[in-house]
SEPA-416639 format. One line per 5 residues: number of its first residue (from 1); their letters; for each residue x negated, y negated, z negated of C-alpha. Coordinates in steps of 0.02 Angstrom, whole numbers. Last residue first. Layout:
NUM	A	X,Y,Z; ...
This chain:
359	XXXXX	26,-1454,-652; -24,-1344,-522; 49,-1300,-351; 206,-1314,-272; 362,-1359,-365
354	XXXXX	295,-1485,-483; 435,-1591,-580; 551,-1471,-567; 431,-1319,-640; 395,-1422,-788
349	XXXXX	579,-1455,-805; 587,-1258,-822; 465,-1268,-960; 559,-1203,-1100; 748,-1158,-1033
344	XXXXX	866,-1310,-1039; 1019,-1257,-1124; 1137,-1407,-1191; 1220,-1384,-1024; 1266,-1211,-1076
339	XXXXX	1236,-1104,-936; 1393,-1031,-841; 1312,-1050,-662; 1304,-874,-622; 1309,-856,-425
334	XXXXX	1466,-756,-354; 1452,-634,-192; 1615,-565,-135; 1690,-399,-66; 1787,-378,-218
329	XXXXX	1973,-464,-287; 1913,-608,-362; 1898,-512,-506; 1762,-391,-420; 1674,-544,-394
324	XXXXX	1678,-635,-573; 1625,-476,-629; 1464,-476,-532; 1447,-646,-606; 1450,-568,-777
319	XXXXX	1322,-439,-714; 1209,-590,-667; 1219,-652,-840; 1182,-495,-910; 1032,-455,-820
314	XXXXX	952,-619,-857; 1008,-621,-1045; 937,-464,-1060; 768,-516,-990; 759,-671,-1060
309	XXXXX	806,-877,-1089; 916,-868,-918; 944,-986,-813; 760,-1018,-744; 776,-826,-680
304	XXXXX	899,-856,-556; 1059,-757,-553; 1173,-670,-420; 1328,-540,-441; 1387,-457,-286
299	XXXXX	1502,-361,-217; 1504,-221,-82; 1608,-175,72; 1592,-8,150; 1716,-35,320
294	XXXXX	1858,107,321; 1896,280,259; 1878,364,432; 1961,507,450; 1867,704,467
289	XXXXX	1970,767,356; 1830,857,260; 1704,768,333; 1787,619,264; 1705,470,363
284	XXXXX	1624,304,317; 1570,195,461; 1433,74,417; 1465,-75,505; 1532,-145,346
279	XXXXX	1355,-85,260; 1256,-208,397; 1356,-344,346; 1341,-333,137; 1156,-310,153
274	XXXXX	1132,-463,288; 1240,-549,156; 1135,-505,9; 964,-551,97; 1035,-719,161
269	XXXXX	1096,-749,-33; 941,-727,-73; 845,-839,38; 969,-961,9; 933,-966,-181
264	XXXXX	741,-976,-176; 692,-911,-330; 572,-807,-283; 507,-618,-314; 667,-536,-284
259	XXXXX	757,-404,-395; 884,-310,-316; 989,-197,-408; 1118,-60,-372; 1287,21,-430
254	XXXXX	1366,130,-334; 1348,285,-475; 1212,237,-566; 1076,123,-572; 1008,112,-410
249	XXXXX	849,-17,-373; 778,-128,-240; 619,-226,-292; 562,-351,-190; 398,-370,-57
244	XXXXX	432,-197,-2; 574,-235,111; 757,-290,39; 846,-244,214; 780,-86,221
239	XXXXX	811,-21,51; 975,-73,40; 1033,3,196; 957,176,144; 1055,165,-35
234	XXXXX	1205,143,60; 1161,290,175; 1104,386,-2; 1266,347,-79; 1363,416,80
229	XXXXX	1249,576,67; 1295,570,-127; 1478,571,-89; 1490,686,28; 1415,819,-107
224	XXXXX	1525,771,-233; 1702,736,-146; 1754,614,-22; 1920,544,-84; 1833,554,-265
219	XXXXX	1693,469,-223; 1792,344,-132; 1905,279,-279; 1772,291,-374; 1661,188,-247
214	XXXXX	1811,55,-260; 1705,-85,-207; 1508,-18,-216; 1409,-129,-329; 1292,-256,-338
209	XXXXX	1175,-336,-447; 1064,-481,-378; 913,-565,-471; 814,-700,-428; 644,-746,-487
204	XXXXX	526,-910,-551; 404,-804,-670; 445,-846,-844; 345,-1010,-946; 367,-1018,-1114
199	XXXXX	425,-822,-1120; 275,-761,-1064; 309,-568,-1004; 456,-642,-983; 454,-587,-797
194	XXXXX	379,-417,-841; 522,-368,-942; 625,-361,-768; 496,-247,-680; 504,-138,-824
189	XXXXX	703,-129,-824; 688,-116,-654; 611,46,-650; 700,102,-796; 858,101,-695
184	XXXXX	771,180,-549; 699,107,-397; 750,184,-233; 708,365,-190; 896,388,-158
179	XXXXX	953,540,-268; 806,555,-381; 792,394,-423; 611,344,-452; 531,283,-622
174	XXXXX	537,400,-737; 491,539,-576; 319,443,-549; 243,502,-719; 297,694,-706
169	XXXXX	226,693,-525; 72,628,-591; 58,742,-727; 97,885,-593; -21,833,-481
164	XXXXX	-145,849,-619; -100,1017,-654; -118,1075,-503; -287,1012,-466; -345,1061,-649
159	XXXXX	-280,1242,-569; -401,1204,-403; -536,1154,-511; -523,1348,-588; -542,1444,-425
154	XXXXX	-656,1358,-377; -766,1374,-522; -712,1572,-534; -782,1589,-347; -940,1495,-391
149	XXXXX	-950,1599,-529; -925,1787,-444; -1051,1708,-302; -1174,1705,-431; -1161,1876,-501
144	XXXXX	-1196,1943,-337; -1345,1850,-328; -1413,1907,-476; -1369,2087,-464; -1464,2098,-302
139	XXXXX	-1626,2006,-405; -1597,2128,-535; -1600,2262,-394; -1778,2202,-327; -1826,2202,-485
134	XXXXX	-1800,2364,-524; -1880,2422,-349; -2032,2312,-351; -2049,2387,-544; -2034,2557,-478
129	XXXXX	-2174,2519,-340; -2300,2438,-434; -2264,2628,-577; -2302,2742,-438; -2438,2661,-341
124	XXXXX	-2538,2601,-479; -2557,2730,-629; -2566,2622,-776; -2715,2582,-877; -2729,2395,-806
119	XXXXX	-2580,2326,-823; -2562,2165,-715; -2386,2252,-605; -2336,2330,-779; -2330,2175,-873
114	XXXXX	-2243,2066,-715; -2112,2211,-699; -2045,2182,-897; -2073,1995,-882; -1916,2015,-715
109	XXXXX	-1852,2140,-831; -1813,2018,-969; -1798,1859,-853; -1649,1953,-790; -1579,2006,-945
104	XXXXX	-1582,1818,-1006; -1515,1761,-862; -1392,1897,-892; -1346,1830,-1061; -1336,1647,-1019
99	XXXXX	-1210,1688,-869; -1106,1780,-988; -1120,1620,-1104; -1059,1514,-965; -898,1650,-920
94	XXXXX	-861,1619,-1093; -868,1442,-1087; -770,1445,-914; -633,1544,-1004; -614,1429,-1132
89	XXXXX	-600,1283,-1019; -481,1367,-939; -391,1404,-1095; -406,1222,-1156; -343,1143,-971
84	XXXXX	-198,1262,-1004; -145,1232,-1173; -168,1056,-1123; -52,1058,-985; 70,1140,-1105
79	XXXXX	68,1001,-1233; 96,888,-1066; 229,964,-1016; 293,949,-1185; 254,782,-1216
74	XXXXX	335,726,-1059; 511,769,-1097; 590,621,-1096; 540,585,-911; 615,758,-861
69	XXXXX	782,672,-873; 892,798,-765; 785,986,-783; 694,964,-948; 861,850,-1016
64	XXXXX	982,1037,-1001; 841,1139,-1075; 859,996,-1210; 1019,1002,-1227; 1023,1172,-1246
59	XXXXX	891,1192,-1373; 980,1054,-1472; 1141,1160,-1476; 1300,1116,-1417; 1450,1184,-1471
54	XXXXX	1589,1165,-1375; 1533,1231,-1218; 1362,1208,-1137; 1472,1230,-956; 1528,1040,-970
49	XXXXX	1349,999,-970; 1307,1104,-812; 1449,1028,-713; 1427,859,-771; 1245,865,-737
44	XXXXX	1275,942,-559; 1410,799,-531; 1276,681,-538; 1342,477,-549; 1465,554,-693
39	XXXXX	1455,396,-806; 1478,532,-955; 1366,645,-902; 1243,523,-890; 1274,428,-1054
34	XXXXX	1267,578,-1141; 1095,633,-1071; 1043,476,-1115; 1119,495,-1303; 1027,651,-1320
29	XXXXX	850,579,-1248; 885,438,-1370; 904,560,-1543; 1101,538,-1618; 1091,717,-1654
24	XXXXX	1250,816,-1575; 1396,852,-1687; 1528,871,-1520; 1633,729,-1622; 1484,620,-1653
19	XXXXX	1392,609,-1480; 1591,569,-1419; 1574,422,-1529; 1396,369,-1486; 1446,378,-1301
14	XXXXX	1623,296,-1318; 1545,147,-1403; 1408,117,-1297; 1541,104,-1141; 1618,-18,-1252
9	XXXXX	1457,-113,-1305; 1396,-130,-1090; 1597,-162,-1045; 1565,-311,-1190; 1758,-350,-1233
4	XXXX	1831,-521,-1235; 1868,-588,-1432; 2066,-598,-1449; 2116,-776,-1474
C-alpha cells in the first residue's frame, strides 16, 4: 500500500528543490522567501522575484526579503538604529564638551571683570565700565548659546522618537498580515506554542482552519488586485465575527485560522457557521466583467486541544479534517475525531473529572 503523501513535506520538497536548482543558500529567510513566491498569495513578490533572473544573488534576495519579510531582517535595522543612536549620542557629547569650554570662558572673563572692578590702582570710570560692557556681552553670548542646546536637545529626542517607532513598527509587522491586518502565520504559531506551554496539562482550546473553496480558481477569474480586495472582505468577515477574545489569523492565499480560547465545541462550531453564512451573502463580482461569480463558501477543519499531544499535532490534525471537507466536496465543516483510542492525553481525565474549578 502506497504511503499517503504529507501536502506540508511535498510542498517542502518542491521549495528546497527549486532552492537547489537556482543555487540559492539553503539559509531560512531564503527558503521563506521561496515558499512565498512559490504559494503566490502576493503577486508583487512573484513579480519582483521572477524579475531577479536566473541567477540570484544573496544581495538580491535579500533586498528582495528587506521589503516582503522585513521580520528577518531585524538585525540590520537595528545595526543601523544603533549607528544612529551612537552618532547622536556622539554629537551631544561634543556639543557637552563645547558647553564645558565656554562655561569655562565665561567664568574666565566673568573673574577677569571681578579683578578689575576690586582693583585698586586702576583708573575707575574707564576700566568699571569696559568690564560692565565685556561682561555684559559674555552674558549675551551665554544665553544665546543656550537656546542653540535646547534646540539641538529637541531636535535630537525627536530622532530617538523616530527611531523608536520604527523598532516598534519593525516588531509588530512579524506578527500582522500585511494584506488583512489579521493575525499572521507566525502569529498563530506563537499563540499555538503557548498552549503547550505545559505539556502535562495544555490550555483547554479549539482550533479551526479554513479555507476559501476554489479561491484559485477565483483568484485567477478575478485577477491580482481584485483578488486581494475580495481577500481582505473575507478577511473583514472573519475578523468580526471571531471578536477580540480569539485569535483570527491568514496564512496564505485563502487560507485562515481561528484559534479560540475554549473548548466548548458548539460554541465553535456556532462561530464557524455564522462565518461561513455571512461570507455566502457576500456577493463576489468581476469588476472586470462586472458578473457575479456566486455565493463565497468556505470549509472547515475543527480540533480541540485535549486531542492532540502538541502544537504540531494540533494544527495538523485539524488540517486533516480540513481535508476531510474539501473531499467531501467543500463548503463543509468536519471535526477531527481520528485519535487513537489507546491515546489519552496526560491529564485530560483530570479535566473530566473537574470541569469547573480546582482539583
Amino acid at each position: 500500500m502506497q504511503p499517503q503523501k504529507n501536502p506540508a513535506t511535498s510542498i517542502a520538497l518542491r521549495v528546497a528543490t527549486a532552492m537547489h536548482q537556482m543555487g540559492v543558500d539553503g539559509l531560512p529567510r531564503n527558503y521563506e522567501l521561496v515558499y512565498e513566491a512559490y504559494a503566490g498569495s502576493n503577486p508583487d513578490l512573484v513579480r519582483d522575484f521572477i524579475a531577479l533572473g536566473k541567477v540570484k544573488t544573496q544581495d538580491a534576495l535579500d533586498a528582495l526579503g528587506r521589503k516582503y519579510l522585513p521580520h528577518h531582517h531585524e538585525d540590520g535595522v537595528l545595526s543601523r538604529q544603533s549607528g544612529v543612536v551612537r552618532a547622536e549620542l556622539s554629537n551631544f557629547i561634543s556639543l557637552l564638551n563645547a558647553e564645558k569650554l565656554s562655561l569655562t570662558d565665561y567664568g574666565r572673563l566673568v573673574g577677569a571683570a571681578t579683578d578689575v572692578i576690586l582693583t585698586e590702582v586702576a583708573p575707575e570710570n574707564e576700566r568699571v565700565g569696559k568690564s560692565i560692557e565685556a561682561l555684559k556681552a559674555a552674558t549675551e553670548k551665554r544665553a544665546s548659546h543656550n537656546s542653540t542646546v535646547v534646540r539641538t536637545v529637541v531636535n535630537q529626542s525627536a530622532t530617538l522618537a523616530e527611531l523608536q517607532r520604527e523598532t516598534e513598527e519593525a516588531e509588530q509587522s512579524k506578527f500582522v498580515d500585511a494584506l488583512t491586518g489579521l493575525g499572521s502565520r507566525r502569529a498563530f504559531n506563537k499563540a499555538l506554542a503557548s498552549v503547550y506551554a505545559r505539556p502535562d496539562m495544555p490550555l483547554l482550546c479549539g482550533l479551526a482552519v479554513g479555507e476559501i473553496d476554489e479561491y484559485a480558481r477565483l483568484a485567477e477569474q478575478m485577477g491580482p488586485a481584485v483578488a486581494e480586495r475580495f481577500v481582505k472582505q473575507v478577511a473583514k468577515v472573519v475578523g468580526a465575527v471571531v471578536g477580540g477574545e480569539d485569535l483570527a489569523c491568514r496564512f496564505d492565499g485563502g487560507r485562515f485560522g481561528i484559534l479560540f480560547y475554549a473548548a466548548e465545541e458548539n460554541e465553535i462550531s456556532r462561530i464557524v457557521d455564522l462565518v461561513r453564512a455571512k461570507l455566502k451573502a457576500t456577493a463576489v463580482v468581476n469588476t472586470g466583467s462586472g458578473r457575479a461569480l456566486g455565493q463565497t463558501s468556505m470549509s472547515f477543519g475543527l480540533c480541540l486541544s485535549q486531542q492532540a499531544p502538541n502544537a504540531f499535532d494540533f494544527l495538523s490534525f485539524a488540517e486533516k479534517a480540513l481535508a476531510g471537507s474539501k473531499a467531501a466536496g467543500g463548503d463543509t465543516v468536519t471535526l477531527y475525531t481520528g485519535v487513537d483510542p489507546s491515546f489519552v492525553p496526560k491529564d485530560w481525565l483530570i479535566y473530566k473529572k473537574h470541569p469547573v474549578g480546582g482539583f
